[in-house]
C-alpha positions as CSV (number, residue, x, y, z in Angstrom):
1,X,9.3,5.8,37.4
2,X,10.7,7.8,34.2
3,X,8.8,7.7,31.1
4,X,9.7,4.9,28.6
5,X,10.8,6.7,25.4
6,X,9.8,4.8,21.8
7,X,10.9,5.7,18.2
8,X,8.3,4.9,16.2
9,X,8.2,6.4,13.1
10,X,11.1,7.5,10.5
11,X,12.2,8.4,6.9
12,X,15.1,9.1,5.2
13,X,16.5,10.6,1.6
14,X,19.7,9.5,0.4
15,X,21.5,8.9,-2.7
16,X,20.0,5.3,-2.8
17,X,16.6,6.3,-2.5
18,X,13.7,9.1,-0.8
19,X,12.1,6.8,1.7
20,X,13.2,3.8,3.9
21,X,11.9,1.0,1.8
22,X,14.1,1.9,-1.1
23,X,16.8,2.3,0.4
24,X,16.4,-1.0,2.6
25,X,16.3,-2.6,-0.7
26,X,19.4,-1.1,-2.2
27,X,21.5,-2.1,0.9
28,X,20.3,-5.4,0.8
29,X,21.6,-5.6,-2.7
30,X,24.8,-4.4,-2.1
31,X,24.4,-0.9,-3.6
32,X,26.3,2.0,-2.4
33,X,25.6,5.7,-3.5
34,X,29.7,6.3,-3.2
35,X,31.0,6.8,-6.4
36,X,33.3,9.4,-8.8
37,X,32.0,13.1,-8.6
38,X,33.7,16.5,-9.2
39,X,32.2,19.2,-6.6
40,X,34.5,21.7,-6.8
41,X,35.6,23.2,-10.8
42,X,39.3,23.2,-10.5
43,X,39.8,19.9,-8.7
44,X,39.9,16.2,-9.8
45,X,36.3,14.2,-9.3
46,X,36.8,12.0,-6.2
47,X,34.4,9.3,-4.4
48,X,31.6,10.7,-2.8
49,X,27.5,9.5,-2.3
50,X,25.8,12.6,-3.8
51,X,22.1,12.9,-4.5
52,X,21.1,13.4,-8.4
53,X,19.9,17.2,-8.2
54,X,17.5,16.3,-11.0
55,X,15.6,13.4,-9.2
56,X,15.6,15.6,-5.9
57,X,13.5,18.2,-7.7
58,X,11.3,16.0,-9.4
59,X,10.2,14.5,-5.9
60,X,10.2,18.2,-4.6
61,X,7.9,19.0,-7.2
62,X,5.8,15.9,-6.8
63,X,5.2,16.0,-3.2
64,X,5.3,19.7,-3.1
65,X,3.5,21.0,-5.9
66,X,1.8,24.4,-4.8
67,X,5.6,25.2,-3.4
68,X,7.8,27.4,-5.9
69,X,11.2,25.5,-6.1
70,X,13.4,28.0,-6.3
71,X,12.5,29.5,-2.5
72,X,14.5,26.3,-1.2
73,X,17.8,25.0,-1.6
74,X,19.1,21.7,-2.4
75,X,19.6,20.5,1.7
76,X,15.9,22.2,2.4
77,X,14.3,20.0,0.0
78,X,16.0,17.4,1.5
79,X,15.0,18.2,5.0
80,X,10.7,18.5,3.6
81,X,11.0,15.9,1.8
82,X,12.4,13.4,5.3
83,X,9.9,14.9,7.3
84,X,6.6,14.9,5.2
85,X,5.2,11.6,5.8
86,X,6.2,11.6,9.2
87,X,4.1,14.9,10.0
88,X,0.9,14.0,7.7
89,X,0.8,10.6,10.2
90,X,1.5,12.4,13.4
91,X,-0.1,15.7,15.3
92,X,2.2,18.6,16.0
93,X,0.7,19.9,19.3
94,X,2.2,22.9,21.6
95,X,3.9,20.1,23.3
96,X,6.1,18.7,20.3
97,X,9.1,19.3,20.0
98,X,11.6,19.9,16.5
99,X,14.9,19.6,17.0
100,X,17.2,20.1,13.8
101,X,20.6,17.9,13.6
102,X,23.3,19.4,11.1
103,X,26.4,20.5,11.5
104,X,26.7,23.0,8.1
105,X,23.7,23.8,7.5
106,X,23.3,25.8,4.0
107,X,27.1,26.6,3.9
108,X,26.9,26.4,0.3
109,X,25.4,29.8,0.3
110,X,28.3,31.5,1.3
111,X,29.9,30.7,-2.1
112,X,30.3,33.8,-4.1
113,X,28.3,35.8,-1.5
114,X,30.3,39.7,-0.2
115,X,27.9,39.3,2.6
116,X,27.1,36.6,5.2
117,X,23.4,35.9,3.8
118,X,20.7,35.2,6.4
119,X,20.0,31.9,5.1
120,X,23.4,30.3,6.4
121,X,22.2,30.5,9.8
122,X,21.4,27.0,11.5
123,X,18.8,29.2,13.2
124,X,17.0,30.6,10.1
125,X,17.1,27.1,8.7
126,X,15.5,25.7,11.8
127,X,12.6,28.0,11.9
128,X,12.0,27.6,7.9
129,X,11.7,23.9,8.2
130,X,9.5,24.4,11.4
131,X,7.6,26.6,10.3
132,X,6.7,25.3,7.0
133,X,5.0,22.3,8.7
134,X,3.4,24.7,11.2
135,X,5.4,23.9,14.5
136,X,4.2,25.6,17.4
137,X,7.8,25.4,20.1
138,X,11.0,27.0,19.2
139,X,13.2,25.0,17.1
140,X,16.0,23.0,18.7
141,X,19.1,23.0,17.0
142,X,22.0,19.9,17.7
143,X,25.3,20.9,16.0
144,X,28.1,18.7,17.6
145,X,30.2,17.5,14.8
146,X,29.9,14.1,13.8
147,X,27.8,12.6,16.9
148,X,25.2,15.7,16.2
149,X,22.2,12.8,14.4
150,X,22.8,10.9,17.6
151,X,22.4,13.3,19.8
152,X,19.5,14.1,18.6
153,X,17.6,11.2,19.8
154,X,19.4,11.4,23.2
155,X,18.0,15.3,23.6
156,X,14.6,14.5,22.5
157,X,14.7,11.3,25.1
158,X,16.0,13.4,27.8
159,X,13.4,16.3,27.1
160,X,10.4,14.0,26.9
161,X,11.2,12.4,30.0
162,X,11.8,15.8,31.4
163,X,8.4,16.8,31.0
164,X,9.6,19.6,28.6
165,X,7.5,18.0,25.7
166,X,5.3,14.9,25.3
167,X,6.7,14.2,21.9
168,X,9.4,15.2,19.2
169,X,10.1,15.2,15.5
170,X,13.7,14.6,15.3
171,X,15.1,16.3,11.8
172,X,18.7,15.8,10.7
173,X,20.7,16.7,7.1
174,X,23.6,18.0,5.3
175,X,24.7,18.3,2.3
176,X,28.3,18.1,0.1
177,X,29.6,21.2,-0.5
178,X,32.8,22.8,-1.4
179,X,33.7,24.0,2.0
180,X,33.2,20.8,3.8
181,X,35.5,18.9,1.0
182,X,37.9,21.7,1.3
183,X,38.2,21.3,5.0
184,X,38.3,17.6,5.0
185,X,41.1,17.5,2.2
186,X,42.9,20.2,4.5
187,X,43.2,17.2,6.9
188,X,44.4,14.9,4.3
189,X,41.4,12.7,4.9
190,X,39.6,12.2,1.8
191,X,40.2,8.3,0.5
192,X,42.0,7.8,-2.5
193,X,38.7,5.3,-3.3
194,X,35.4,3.9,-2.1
195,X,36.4,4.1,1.9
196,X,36.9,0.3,3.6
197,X,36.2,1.0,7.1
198,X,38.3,-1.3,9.8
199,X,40.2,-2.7,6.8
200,X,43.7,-3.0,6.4
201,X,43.7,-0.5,2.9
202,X,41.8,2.3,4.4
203,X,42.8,5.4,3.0
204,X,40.5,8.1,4.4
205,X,36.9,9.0,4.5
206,X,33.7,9.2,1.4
207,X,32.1,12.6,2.0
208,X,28.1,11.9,1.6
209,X,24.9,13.7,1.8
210,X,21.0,13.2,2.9
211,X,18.7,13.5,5.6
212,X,16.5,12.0,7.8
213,X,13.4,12.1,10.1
214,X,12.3,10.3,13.2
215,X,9.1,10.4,15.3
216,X,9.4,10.0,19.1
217,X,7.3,10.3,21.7
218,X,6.6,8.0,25.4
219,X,3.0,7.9,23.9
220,X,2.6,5.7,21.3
221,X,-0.6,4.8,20.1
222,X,-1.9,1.5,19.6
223,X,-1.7,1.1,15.3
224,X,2.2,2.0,15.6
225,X,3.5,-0.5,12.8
226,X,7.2,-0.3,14.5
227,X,8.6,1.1,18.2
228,X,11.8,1.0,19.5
229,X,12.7,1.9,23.1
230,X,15.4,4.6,23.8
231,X,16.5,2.5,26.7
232,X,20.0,4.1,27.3
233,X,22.0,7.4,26.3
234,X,25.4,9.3,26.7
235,X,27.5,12.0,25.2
236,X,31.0,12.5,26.4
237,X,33.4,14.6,25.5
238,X,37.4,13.8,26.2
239,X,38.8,17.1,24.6
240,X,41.6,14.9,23.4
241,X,42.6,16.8,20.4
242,X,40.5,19.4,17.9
243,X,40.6,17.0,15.2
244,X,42.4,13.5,16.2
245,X,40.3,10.6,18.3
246,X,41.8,9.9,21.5
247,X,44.1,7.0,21.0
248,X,43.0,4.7,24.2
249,X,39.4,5.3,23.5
250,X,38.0,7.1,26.9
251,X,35.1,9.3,25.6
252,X,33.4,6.6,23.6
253,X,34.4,3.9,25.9
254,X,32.6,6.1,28.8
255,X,29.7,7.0,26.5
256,X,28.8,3.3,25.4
257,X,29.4,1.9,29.2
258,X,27.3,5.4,30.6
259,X,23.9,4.1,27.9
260,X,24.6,0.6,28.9
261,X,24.3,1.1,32.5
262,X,21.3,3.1,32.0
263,X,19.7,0.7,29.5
264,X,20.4,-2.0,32.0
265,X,21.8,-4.1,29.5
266,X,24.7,-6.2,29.6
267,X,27.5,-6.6,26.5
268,X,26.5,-10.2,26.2
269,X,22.7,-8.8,25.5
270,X,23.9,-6.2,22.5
271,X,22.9,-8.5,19.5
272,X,24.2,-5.5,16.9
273,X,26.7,-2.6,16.5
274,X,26.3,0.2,14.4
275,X,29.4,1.9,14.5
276,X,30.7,5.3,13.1
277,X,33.6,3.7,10.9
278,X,35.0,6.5,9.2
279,X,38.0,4.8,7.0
280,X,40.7,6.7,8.7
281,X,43.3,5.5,10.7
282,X,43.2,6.7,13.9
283,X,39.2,7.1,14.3
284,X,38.8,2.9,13.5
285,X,41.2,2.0,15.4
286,X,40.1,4.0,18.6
287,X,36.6,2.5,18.3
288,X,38.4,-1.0,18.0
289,X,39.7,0.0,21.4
290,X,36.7,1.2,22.8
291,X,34.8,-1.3,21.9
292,X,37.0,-4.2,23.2
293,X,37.3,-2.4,26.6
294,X,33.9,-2.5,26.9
295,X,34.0,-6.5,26.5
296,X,32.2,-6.3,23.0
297,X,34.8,-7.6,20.4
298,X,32.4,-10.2,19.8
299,X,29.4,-8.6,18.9
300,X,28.7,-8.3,15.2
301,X,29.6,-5.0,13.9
302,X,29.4,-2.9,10.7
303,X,30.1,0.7,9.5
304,X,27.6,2.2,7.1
305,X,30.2,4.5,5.5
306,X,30.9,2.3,2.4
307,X,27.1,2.7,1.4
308,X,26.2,6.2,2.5
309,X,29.9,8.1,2.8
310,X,30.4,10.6,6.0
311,X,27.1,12.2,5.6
312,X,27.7,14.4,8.9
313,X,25.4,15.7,10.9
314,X,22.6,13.5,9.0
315,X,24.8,10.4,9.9
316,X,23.7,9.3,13.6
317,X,20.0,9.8,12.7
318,X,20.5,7.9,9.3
319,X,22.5,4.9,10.9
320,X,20.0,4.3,13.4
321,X,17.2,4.3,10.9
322,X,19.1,1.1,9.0
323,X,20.0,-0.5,12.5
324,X,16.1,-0.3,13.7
325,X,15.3,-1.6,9.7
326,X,17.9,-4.7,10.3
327,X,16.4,-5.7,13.4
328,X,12.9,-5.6,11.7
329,X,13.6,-7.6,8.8
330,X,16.1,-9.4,11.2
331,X,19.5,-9.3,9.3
332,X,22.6,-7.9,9.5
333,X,24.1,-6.0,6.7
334,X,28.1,-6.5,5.8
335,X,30.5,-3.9,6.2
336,X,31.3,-2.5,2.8
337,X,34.5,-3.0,1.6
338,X,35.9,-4.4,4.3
339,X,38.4,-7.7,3.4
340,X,41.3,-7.7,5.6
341,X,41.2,-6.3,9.7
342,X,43.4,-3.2,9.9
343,X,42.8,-2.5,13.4
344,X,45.3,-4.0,16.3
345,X,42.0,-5.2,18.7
346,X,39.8,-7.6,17.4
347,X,36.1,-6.9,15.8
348,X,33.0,-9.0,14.7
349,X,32.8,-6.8,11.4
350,X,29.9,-8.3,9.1
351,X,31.2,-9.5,6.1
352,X,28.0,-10.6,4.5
353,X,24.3,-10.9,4.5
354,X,23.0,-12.8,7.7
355,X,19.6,-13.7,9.2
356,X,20.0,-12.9,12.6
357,X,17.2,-12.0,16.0
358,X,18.2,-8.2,17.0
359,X,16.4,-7.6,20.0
360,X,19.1,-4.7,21.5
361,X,21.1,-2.2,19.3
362,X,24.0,-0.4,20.0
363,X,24.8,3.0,17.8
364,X,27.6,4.7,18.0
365,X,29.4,8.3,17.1
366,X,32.6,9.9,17.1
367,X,33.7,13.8,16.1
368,X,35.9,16.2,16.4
369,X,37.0,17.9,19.3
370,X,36.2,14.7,21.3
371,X,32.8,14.5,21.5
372,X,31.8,10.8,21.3
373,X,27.9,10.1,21.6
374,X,26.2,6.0,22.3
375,X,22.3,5.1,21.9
376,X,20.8,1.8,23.2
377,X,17.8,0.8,21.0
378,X,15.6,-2.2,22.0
379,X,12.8,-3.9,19.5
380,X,9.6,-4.0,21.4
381,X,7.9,-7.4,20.0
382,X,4.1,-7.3,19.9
């Protein structure tokens, strides 16, 4: 019999807020972080979720006092600041793992830089984090595009059940910076506005930022205050095109019926989707496709994109942090933005506030160059 696999621990630091209660209560009151900022000096400000730079080094500072702030950059002090409570509540023993979800990194210092510096290495940024908390196993670094934070979880379900560790601390981030704008405008994908995933006036994507953190092990002990089963997983890729989702759905319609099957569940049982939702037109209405081919039209859906923006590589990991918060306090959050349905296959997209029982999550995760990722998440009730 494989090892069950639990999540049961997590954080997160995000324009709305540097831990999970915060920004639970922001959702709840229909805040978003997207708003008007200028990132780049010769260009218009556009809608973005950005972290205030000021309040990110005051919690630095705070939590990190004997540290000098200027040996870390902006996404760094993101990362420590996810991870810290989850490592002061946890051991890191020679069999835990750390496995790093981003997929830039600290691109930002190659801005005005002759030379490649060392510190724009996923690697070096890895082994900083790691070894800043004192991790004993070679990092583990998940860059996949946009399905990179769920991906994450899958690797560290797939290792512990391998035998390969007996637990993991699941790290992902990234940051807004001038090249990731530059090579999303270069697609034309940037939203004129705040992005409306699944609606009819969807424009294009919300670039966002922050991290998060998640503790998983098959061992949980017995004063857990929350644990989630990894019940199901699956990554595939359809290499329909470098940049454009395939437009009859196959690599995310294989990856959610590959983590169903192995969760056991059926599509009647999902009580909740959290799905990628970009804004743009071919990506929502691919899921749409997907998701109706797998017989789940009716289950209620949102996209998290209207509060956080595209925050990347941290996205996955983030997403399933508010899904596993939803089922806890038992409601679904609505779909920001969304009015009118813009897709041609039906969807249950929340529109509001709702009590509901969540007992089994599906998350979701589309990216470039076809890679499509699905996660099956199921509350264990004490």
């Amino acid at each position: 019999m494989r090892k069950e696999i639990y999540i049961t621990d997590y954080n997160c630091v995000t324009p709305l807020g540097f831990n999970v209660s915060s920004n639970w209560k922001a959702l709840s009151e229909g805040q978003s972080g997207v708003a008007l900022h200028k990132i780049i000096d010769n260009q218009d400000a556009f809608y973005a979720s950005m972290i205030d730079s000021d309040k990110l080094n005051e919690e630095f500072n705070r939590i990190f006092s004997r540290n000098n702030n200027n040996d870390f950059t902006r996404l760094e002090k993101m990362l420590l600041i996810s991870l810290q409570p989850l490592v002061e509540k946890h051991v890191i023993s020679e069999d835990t793992a750390f496995i790093l979800s981003t997929t830039k990194g600290n691109i930002s210092l190659l801005k005005n830089q002759s030379e490649l510096p060392e510190g724009v290495y996923l690697s070096k940024l890895a082994e900083k984090t790691a070894d800043f908390f004192g991790f004993k196993t070679k990092p583990i670094i998940i860059s996949n595009a946009c399905v990179s934070g769920v991906m994450a979880i899958s690797v560290a379900k797939n290792m512990i059940q391998a035998g390969k560790y007996k637990d993991a601390f699941v790290i992902a981030g990234d940051e807004l910076s001038e090249f990731v704008i530059s090579g999303f405008n270069s697609f034309q994908a940037i939203g004129s506005g705040a992005c409306r995933p699944y609606d009819k006036n969807r424009d294009g994507i919300n670039i966002g930022e922050a991290a998060a953190a998640a503790y998983i092990t098959s061992e949980p002990s017995e004063n857990e205050k929350l644990r989630f089963k990894v019940l199901g997983d699956s990554s595939v890729n359809d290499a329909n095109h470098i940049s454009g989702p395939s437009r009859t759905g196959d690599g995310l319609y294989a990856s959610i019926r590959n983590a169903m099957n192995e969760a056991n569940v059926s599509p009647e049982q999902i009580d909740f989707i959290s799905a990628h939702g970009t804004a743009t037109l071919y990506n929502d209405e691919m899921e749409a496709i997907a998701f109706n081919r797998m017989d789940l039209q009716n289950i209620p859906l949102n996209s998290m994109k209207g509060y956080y923006g595209h925050c990347l590589g941290a996205s996955g990991l983030l997403e399933s942090i508010i899904s596993m918060e939803s089922a806890l306090h038992s409601t679904v959050l609505p779909s920001k933005n969304f009015e009118e349905t813009g897709v041609t296959q039906p969807l249950n997209i929340i529109k509001e506030n709702k009590t509901a029982e969540i007992k089994y999550i599906l998350k979701t995760a589309s990216g470039f160059g076809g890679c499509n990722a699905a996660v099956v998440l199921e509350k264990v009730i004490f």
